[in-house]
Every structure is written in C-alpha cells, then in structure tokens.
C-alpha positions as CSV (number, residue, x, y, z in Angstrom):
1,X,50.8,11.9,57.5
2,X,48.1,14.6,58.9
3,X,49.4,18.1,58.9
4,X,48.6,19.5,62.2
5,X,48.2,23.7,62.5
6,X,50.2,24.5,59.4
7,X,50.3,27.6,59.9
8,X,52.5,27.8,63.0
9,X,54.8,25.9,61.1
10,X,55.9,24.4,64.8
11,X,54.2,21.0,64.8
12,X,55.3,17.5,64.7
13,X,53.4,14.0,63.9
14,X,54.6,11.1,65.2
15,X,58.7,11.3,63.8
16,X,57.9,13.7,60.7
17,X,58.3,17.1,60.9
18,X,55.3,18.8,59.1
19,X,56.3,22.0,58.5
20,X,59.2,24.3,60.2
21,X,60.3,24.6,56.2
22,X,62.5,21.4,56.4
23,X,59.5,19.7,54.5
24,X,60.3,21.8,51.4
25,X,63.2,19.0,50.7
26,X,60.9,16.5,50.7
27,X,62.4,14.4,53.6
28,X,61.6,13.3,56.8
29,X,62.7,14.2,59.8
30,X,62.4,14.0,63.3
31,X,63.2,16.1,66.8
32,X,66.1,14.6,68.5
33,X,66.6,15.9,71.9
34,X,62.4,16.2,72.6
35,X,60.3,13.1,73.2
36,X,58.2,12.5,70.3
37,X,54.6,11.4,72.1
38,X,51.6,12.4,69.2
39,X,51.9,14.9,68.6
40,X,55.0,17.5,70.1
41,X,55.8,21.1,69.9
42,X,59.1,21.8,68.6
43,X,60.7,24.5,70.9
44,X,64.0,26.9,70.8
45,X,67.2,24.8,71.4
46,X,65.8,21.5,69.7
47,X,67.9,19.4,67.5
48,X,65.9,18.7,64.5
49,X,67.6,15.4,62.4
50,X,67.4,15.0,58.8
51,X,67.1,12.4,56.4
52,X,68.6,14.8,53.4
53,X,69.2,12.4,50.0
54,X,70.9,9.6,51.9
55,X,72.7,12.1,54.5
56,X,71.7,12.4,57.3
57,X,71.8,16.5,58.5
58,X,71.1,18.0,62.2
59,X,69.8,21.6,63.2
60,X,69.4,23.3,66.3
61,X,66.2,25.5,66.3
62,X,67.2,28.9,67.2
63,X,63.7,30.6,67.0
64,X,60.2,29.8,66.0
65,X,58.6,31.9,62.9
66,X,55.4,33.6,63.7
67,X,53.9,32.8,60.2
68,X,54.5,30.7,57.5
69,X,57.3,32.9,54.7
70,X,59.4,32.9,52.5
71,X,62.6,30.2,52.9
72,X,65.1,32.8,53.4
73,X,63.2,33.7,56.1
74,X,62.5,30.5,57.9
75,X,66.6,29.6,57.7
76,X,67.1,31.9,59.9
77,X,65.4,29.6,62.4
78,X,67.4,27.1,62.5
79,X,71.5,26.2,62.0
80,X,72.9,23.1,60.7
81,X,75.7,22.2,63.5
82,X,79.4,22.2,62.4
83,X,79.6,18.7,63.3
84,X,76.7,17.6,60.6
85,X,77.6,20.7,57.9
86,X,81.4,18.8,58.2
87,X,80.1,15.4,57.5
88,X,77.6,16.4,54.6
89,X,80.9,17.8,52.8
90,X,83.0,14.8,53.4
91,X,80.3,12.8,52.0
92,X,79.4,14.7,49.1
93,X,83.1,14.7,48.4
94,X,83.1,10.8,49.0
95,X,80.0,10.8,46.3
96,X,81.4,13.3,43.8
97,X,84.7,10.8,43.4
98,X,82.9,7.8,43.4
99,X,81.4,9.1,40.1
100,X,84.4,10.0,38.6
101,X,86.0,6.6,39.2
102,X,82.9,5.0,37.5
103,X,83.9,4.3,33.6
104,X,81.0,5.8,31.2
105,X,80.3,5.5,27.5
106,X,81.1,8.8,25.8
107,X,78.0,8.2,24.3
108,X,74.8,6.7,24.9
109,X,74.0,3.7,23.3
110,X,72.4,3.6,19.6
111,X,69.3,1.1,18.8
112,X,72.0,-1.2,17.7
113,X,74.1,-1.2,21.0
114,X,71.1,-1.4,22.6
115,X,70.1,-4.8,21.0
116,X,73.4,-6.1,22.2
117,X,73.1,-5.1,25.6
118,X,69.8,-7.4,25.7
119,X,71.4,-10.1,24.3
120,X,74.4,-10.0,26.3
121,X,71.8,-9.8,29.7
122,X,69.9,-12.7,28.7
123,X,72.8,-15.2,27.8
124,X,72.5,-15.3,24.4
C-alpha cells in the first residue's frame, strides 16, 4: 500500500489505515461508519476497526492531530469503545487459559529426544 500525505496522519487507502498511529501495531485496519471510495479522509466521530493479533478492536476518533508525535500523544485521538475494550479482555482471558490447560515439557528436548520425535513423526 501507498502512503498518502503522511504527515497529516488522516488518510486512508483503499481499507488500510496509513497512519492515524494505529499502524505502529502493524495491523490493518479500516473506517467503519465512512465509505471507503480511494482514497477517504477519516473525520471526528469515525469508528476506526482493528485487526489487533487475531482480535478484532474498534475506536471512535475523537480528534485529528495536527502533526505527526509522539504515541502518547496521538491516543488521545482516539478511544477504544467499552463494548470492544470488554471483548479484548474476555478473549485474552479465553487465550491466557487456553495455554495453561496445554501440557508442556518442563524442559526442552535434548538432541536425543529430538531424534525420537523424528522417528516417531515419520512412522518408524
């Protein structure tokens, strides 16, 4: 994707937001209450979704930064609604006891185990 006018940090190709500093995560997103032609202008009162890791995050856009800064600067931008900060939670918790119920090797496996994993895989 082409970033378009970085340095208004307002500007949106095609579904990915290019800047607005939700690109810092590394994840795509898209404007959910504007229709996405080109190229759009995200305004005050949008609701921005994101694709964060597998969960999927919304914020409303409370103001538009006049320059590119510092992350604590551009959060206070935006706000993640109750609705999505709620169901973030309840699935990290979801993920967080999922790993705890998977069994794991107190160690890792030596060259020897490792031999016998290979075996084992390939039927011998």
């Amino acid at each position: 994707m082409e970033v378009q006018d970085v340095a208004s940090g307002v500007k949106a190709v095609g579904t990915h937001l290019v800047d607005f500093r939700l690109d810092i995560v590394g994840c795509e997103a898209d404007v959910v209450e504007a229709d996405l032609v080109q190229v759009t202008d995200v305004r005050i009162g949008d609701r921005i979704s994101l694709n964060l890791q597998g969960i999927v995050a919304e914020f409303d856009v409370l103001g538009l930064p006049e320059r590119r800064g510092p992350a604590t600067e551009a959060q206070s931008h935006y706000a993640e609604t109750p609705e999505s900060a709620e169901r973030r939670a309840r699935v990290k918790d979801q993920q967080r006891l999922a790993n705890l119920s998977r069994p794991r090797p107190d160690t890792r496996p030596d060259k020897r185990d490792r031999r016998r994993i290979v075996k084992f895989q390939r039927g011998e």
